[in-house]
C-alpha positions in Angstrom: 120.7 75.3 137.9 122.5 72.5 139.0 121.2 69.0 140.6 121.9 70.0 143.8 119.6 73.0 143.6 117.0 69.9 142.7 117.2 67.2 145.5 113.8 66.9 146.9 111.8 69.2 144.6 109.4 68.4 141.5 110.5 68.9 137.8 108.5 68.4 134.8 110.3 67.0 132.5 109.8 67.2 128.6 110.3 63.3 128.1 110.5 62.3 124.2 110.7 58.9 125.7 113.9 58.5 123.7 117.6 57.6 124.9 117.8 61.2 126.6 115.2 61.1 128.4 115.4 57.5 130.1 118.8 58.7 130.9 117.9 61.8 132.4 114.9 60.5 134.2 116.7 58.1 135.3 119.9 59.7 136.7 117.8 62.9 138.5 115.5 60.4 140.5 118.8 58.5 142.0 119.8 62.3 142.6 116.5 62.8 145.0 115.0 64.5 142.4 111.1 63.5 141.7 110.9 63.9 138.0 106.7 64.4 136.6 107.3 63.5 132.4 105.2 65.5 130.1 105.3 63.7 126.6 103.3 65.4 123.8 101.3 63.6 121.1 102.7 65.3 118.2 102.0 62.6 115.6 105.3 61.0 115.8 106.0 58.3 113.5 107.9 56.2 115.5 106.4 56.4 118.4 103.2 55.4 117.4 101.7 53.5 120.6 102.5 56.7 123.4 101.3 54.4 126.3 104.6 52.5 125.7 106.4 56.1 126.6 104.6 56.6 129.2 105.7 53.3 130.7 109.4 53.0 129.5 109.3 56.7 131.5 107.6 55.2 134.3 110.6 52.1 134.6 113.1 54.9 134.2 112.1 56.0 137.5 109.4 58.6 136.5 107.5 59.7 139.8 104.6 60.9 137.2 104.2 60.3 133.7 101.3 62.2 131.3 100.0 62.1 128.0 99.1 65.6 126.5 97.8 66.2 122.6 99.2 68.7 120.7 98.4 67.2 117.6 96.1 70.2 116.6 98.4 73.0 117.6 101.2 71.6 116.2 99.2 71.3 112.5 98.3 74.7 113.0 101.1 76.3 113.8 103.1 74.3 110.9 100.5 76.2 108.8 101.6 79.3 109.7 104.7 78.3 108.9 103.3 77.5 105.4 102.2 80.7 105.1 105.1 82.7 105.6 107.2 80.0 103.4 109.6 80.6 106.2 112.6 78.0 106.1 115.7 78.5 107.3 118.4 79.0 105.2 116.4 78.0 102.6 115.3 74.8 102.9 114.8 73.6 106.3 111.2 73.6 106.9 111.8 74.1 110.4 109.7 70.8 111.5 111.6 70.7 115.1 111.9 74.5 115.7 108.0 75.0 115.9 107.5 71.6 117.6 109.4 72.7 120.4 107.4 75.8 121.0 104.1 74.2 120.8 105.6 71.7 123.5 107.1 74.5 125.7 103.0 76.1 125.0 101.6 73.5 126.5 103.8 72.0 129.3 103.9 75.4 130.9 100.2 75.7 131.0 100.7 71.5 132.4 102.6 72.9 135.0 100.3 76.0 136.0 97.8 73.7 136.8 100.0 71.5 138.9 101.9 74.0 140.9 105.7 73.0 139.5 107.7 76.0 138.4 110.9 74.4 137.3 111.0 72.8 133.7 113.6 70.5 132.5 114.4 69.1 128.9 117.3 66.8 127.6 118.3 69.1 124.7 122.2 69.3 124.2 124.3 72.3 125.3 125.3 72.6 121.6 121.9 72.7 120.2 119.4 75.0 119.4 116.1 73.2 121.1 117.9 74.7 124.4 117.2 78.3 123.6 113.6 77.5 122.5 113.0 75.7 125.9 114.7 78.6 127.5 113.5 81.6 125.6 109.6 80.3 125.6 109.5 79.6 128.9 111.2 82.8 130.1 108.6 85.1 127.7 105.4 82.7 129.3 106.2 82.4 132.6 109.1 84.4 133.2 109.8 83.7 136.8 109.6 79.5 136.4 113.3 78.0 136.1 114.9 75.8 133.5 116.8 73.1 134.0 119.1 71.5 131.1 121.0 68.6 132.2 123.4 68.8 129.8 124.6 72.8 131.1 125.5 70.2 134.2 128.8 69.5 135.0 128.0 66.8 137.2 125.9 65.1 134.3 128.8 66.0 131.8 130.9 64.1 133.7 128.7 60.4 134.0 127.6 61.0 130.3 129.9 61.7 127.8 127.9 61.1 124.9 125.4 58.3 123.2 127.2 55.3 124.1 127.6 55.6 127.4 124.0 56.7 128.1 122.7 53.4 125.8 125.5 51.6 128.4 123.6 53.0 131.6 120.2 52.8 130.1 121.0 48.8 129.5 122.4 48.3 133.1 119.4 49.8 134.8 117.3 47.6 132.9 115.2 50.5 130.9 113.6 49.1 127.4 115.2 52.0 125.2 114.7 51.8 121.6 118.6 53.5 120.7 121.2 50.7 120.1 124.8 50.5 118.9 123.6 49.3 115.7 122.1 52.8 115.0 124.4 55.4 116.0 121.9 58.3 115.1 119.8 60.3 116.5 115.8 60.8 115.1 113.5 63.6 116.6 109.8 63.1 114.9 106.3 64.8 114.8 103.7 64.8 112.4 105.7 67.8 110.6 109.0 66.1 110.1 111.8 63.9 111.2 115.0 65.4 112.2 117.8 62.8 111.5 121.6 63.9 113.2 124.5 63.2 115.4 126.4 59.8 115.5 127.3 58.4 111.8 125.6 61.2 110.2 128.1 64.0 111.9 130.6 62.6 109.0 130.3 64.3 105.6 131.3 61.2 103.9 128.0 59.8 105.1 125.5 60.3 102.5 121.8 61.2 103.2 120.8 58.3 101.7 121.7 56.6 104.7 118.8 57.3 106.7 116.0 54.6 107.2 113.4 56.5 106.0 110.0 56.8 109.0 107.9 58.7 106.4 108.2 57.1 103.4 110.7 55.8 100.7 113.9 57.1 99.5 113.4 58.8 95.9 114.8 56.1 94.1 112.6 53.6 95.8 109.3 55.9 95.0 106.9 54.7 92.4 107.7 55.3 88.6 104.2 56.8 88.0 103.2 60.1 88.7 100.3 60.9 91.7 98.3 63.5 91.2 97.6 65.4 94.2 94.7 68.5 94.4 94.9 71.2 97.6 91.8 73.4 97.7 92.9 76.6 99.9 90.3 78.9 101.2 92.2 82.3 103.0 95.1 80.4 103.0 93.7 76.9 105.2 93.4 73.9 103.5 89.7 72.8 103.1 90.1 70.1 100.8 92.3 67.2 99.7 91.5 65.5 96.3 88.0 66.6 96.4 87.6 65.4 100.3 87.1 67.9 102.7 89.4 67.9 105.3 90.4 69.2 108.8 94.0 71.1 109.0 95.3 68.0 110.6 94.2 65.8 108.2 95.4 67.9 105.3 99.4 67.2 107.0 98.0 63.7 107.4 97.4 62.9 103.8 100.1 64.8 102.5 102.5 62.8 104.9 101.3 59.8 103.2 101.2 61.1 99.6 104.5 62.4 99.7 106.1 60.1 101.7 105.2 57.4 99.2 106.3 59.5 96.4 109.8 59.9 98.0 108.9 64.0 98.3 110.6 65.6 101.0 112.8 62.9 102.0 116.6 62.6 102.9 117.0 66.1 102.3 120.5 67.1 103.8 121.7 70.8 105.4 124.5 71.7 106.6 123.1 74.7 108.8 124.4 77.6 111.0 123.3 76.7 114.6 122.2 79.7 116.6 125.2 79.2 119.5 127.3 80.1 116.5 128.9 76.2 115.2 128.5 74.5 111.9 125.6 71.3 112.3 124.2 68.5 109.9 120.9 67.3 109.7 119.3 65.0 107.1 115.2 65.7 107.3 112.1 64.0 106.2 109.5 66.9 105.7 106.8 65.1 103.0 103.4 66.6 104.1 105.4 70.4 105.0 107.3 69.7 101.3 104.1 68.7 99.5 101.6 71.3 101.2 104.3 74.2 101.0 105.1 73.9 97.4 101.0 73.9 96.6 101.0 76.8 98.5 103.7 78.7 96.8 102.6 77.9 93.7 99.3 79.7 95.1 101.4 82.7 95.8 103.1 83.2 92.9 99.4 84.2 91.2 98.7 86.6 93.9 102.0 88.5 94.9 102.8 91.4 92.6 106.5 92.3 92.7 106.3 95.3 95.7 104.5 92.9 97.4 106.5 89.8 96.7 109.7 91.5 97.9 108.1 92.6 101.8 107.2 88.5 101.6 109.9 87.2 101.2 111.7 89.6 103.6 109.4 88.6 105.9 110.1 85.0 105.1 113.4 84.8 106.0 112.8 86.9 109.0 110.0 84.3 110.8 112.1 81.4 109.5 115.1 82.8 111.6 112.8 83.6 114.7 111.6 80.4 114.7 114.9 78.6 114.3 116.3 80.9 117.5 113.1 80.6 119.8 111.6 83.9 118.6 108.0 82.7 117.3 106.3 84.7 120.7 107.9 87.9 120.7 106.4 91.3 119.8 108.5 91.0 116.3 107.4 87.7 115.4 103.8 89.0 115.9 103.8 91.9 113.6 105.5 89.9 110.9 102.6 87.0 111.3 100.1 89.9 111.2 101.2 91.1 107.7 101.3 87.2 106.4 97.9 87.2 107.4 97.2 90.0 104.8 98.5 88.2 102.3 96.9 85.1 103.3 93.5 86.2 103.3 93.7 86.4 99.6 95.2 82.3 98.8 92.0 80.5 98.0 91.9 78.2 95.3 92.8 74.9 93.9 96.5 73.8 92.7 97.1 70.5 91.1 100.5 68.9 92.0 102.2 65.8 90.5 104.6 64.0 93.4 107.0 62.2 91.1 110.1 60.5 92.9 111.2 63.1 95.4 109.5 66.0 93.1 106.0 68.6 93.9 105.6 69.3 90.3 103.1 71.9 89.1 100.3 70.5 87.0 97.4 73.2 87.3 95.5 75.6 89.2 91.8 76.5 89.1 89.3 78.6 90.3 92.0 81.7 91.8 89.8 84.4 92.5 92.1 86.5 93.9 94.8 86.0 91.1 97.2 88.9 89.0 98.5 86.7 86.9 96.2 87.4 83.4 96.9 85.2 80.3 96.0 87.6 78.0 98.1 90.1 79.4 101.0 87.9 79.7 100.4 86.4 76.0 103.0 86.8 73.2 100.1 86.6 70.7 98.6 89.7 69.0 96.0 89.4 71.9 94.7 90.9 75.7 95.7 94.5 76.8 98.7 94.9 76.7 100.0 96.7 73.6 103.3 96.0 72.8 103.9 99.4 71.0 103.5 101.2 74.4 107.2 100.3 75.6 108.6 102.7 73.2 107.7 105.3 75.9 108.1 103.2 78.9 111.9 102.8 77.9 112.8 105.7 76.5 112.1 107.0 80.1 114.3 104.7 81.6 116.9 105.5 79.2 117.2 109.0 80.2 119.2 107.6 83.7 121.3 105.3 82.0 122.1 107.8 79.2 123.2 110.6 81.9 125.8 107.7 83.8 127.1 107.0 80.6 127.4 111.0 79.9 128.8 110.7 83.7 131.4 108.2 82.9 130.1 106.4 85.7 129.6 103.5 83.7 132.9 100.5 82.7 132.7 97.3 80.7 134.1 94.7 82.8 
């Protein structure tokens, strides 16, 4: 679509309220086009007063401008992401990926009540928040439209990049928080920051040159350890320290624990972008860092190896279909299913200590569910397992090793 195909129709818009969407809000209502913002209440941490949104969208020209709480299907859904451990590429906790299916969730079902068809979103033509906008809506509501701004040639050619939108931004008069003086870009929610573009698209710019919105920089965290206790019950955390808790809250706290201890902070990846180029990012997961590593270290008493290895397949395999927009399709649903399975056994209590940028195991307790046996696992004369019984165990496995040798199948290096 172009923004021709727009003059005198609605939009909704999914306004951030950040330098993207001023400009785009903006620009599409001196095209004809009336623009209805959508911004979602996702526990952002810099944009903790949302009625200013609202109204900097409102003096960027904004015929409409809403308010809608996804607080508690974000948290959720970051739990599931918890659950099947599922980063991508290993340590991105993909904070922004499930954020922007949540928003896509609940915009659409915005817009059924209001009788617009056509969304619109200012993620880049480079970027992978495009396909997720795209790829949800078209599985939801298959015959609404998408509009992306920047696929537009005629907005490619007024915006070439940040500093001319912060230039057009300033002209009209619009109170936008981006300035020269911080040539980097921040997308937050409750799960995490994403830090990118401008200074930080330079490898010689370490991630340490962030301003942290979640806490403090490792070597600004506390030289004492905190202690920090998750009770899990089927795999949802009940419990913080003793206090019970709501899913939300449990992100909430850990966001605050973690984030004070430097845990999860400034982590840097250089990542493979689903349209197939090279990006950086510099993140700021604390509360996904601090109630991910608990939960691992809840997993690693429960998961025997056959099992371990079709988790960790499925792992990768949710963390990917997150990052590419996937999280709704029939796939993505049979791989959640069999998480499930395993989650239904993750109750009890792990003990972390959040040390300067470090989740660091200090106990676990009342497991009922758990494989791992001390007695079994002891190198005293103890349990029941009885040492002499590998004589046979091996000498089975040496008969295939014997006959490649006898092959000649087998070469030193």
């Amino acid at each position: 679509m172009r923004v021709d195909d727009l003059r005198g129709k609605t939009i909704a818009f999914a306004a951030s309220g950040g330098l993207d969407s001023c400009t785009i809000t903006r620009w599409l209502t001196d095209n004809g086009v009336r623009v209805v913002c959508v911004t979602l209440d996702l526990g952002q941490p810099d944009d903790p007063d949302l009625e200013l949104v609202r109204q900097r969208m409102l003096a960027s020209g904004a015929a409409e401008a809403h308010i809608l709480d996804g607080r508690e299907a974000l948290a959720r859904e970051g739990l599931a992401v918890i659950h099947a451990q599922a980063k991508y590429e290993g340590d991105y906790w993909n904070t922004t990926g499930i954020a922007r299916h949540v928003t896509t969730t609940l915009l659409l079902r915005f817009m059924r009540e209001r009788g617009i068809t056509i969304l619109s979103h200012g993620a880049t033509g480079r970027g992978n928040d495009q396909v997720r906008f795209q790829i949800v809506t078209n599985m939801l509501e298959p015959d609404f439209e998408v509009y992306a701004p920047w696929r537009d040639d005629a907005f490619l050619q007024a915006f070439g990049g940040r500093k001319e939108m912060i230039d057009f931004c300033l002209k009209c008069g619009i109170p936008i928080k981006a300035s020269h003086a911080k040539p980097y870009s921040t997308d937050a929610n409750l799960l995490g920051l994403t830090h990118e573009a401008g200074k930080l698209e330079s490898l010689e710019v370490g991630a340490y040159a962030i301003e942290p919105e979640f806490g403090v920089l490792p070597t600004a965290a506390p030289d004492k350890p905190e202690r920090f206790a998750v009770r899990f019950e089927e795999g949802i955390p009940v419990a913080i320290n003793g206090e019970r808790t709501s899913v939300l809250e449990a992100f909430q706290r850990a966001n605050a624990a973690g984030g004070r201890n430097g845990v999860g902070i400034a982590l840097h990846l250089v990542e493979n972008r689903f349209v197939g180029i090279k990006s950086r990012g510099v993140y700021e997961t604390p509360g996904m860092e601090v109630l991910g590593k608990a939960y691992e270290y809840l997993l690693q008493l429960l998961l025997d190896r056959r099992a371990r290895r079709l988790f960790d397949f499925l792992s990768g395999y949710l963390a990917e279909q997150i990052y590419q927009g996937y999280w709704f399709d029939p796939g993505s649903a049979a791989a959640k299913t069999a998480v499930a399975a395993f989650a239904q056994f993750a109750t009890g209590t792990i003990e972390l200590d959040l040390y300067k940028g470090h989740a660091i195991f200090a106990a676990a307790k009342d497991v009922p569910h758990c494989v791992y046996s001390e007695t079994a696992a002891s190198m005293e004369k103890v349990g029941e397992f009885n040492h002499a019984d590998s004589e046979g165990f091996l000498n089975v496995l040496g008969v295939s090793a014997r006959i490649l040798a006898r092959a000649k199948q087998i070469r030193e290096s």
